[in-house]
N, C-alpha and C positions, 0 to 999 in steps of 0.2 A: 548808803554807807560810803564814807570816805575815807582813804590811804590815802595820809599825806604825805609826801615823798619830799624831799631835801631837792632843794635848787640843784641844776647842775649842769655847768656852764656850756658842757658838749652836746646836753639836747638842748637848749637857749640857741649855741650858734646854727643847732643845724635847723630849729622854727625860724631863725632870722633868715637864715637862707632863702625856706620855704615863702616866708610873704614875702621875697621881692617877686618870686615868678610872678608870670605876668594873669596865668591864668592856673589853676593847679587844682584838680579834683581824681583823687586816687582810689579804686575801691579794687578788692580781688579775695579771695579766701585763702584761708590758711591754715595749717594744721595745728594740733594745739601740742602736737609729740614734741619732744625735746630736738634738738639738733635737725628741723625741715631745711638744708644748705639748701634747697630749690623752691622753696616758699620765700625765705630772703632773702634769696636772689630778685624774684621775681619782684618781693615789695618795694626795696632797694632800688628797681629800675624805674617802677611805679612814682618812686617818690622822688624822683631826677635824679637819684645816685647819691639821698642824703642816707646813708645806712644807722646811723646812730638814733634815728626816732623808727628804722624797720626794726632793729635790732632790741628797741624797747617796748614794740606792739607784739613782736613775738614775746618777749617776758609775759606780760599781759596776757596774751592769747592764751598759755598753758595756765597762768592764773584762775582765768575766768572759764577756759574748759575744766580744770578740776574741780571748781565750785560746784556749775551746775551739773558738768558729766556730758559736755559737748566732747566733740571729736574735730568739728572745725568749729571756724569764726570768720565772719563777713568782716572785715578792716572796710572804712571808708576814711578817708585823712582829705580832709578841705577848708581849699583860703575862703575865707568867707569875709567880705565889707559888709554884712550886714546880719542881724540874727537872724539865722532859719527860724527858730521856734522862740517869738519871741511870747507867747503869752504861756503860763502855767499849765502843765498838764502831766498826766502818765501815760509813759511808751506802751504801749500796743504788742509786745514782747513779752519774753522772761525773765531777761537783766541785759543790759545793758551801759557799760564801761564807756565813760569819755573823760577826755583829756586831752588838756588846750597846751601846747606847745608856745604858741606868743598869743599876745591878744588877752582880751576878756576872757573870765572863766565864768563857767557853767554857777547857774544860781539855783538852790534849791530852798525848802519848807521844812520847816519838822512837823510831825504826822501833828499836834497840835494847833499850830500855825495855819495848816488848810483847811478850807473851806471847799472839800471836794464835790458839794453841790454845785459851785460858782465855777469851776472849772473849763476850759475848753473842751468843747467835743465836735464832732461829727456833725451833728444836730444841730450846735449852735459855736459855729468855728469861728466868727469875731465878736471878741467880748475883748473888752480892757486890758490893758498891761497888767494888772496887779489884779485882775479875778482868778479869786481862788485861796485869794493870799485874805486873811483873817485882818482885822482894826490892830495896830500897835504889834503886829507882828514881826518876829525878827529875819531877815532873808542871808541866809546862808550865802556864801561866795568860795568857792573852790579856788586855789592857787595856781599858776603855770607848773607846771606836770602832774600834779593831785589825780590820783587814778578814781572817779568816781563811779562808783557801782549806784547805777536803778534800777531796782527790782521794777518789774513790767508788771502793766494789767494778768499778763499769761503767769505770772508770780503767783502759787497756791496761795490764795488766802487774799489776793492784792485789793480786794475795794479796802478796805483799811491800810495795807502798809506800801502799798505801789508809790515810789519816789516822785514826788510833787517836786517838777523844776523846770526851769526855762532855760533860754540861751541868753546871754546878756546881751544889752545894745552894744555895739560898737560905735564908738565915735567916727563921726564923719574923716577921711581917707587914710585912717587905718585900718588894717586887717587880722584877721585871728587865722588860725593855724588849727583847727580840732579834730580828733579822729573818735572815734565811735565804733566799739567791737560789742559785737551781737552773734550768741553763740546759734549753730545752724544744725545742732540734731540735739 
């Protein structure tokens, strides 16, 4: 499921900000209650004092805790020069919320498009860019700030609807900016 959310110039400067650091990986929990002043504090400091992308992971966080009925949320927000997860697959989770600040955005499949027998797994971890992904199939592309929700394998019911997606390549010496919240009760 995607929310797509309208450009907006103040989290734009504060991803520009984040890919000049030199090195930058943030992770910490958080509460999903309205008004945690000490959860953003903390993420805020986490994230070198850019407040306007802690400021819209907590939005988020009470988002996605009211969906599934978490009470926290594991934030991880990371520069990445290259794709973590660059082949097709479902998260190992419940749901799972990401959203690229600068850089490439997350690609995913519609439950037609996959071929969940071809997929990555465990069993068989290197298989091709594109297994999984169906002949003449269409590949979805998420936006800069696009809040994407994947339902997880731990998703009731997921061998059918668990979110089939990758991370995008990034082009050689630029960087993406992405955070990933994964609710923790």
């Amino acid at each position: 499921m995607l929310h797509a959310r309208t450009p907006d110039a103040q989290l734009a400067a504060a991803g520009a900000e984040l890919v000049q650091a030199i090195f930058f990986n943030a992770r910490c929990e958080i509460s999903c209650e309205a008004g945690d002043a000490e959860d953003l504090d903390e993420l805020t400091r986490k994230l070198a004092g850019v407040r306007p992308i802690a400021e819209d992971l907590m939005v988020l966080s009470r988002v996605l805790g009211d969906l599934v009925g978490a009470r926290r949320v594991g934030v991880r927000v990371a520069r990445l020069a290259h794709a973590m997860c660059p082949v097709f697959h479902v998260d190992r989770v419940l749901a799972r919320v990401v959203v690229t600040y600068a850089g490439p955005c997350t690609e995913w499949l519609s439950n037609d498009d996959a071929d969940r027998c071809a997929l990555s797994t465990r069993a068989r971890p290197t298989v091709s860019m594109d297994a999984g992904m169906r002949p003449g199939a269409q590949l979805h592309r998420a936006r800069p700030f696009d809040a994407v929700l994947c339902r997880g394998a731990a998703w009731p019911n997921a061998r059918e609807i668990g979110v089939v997606h990758r991370s995008p390549a990034i082009p050689h010496g630029t960087n993406r900016i992405v955070a990933t919240l994964d609710p923790l009760e």
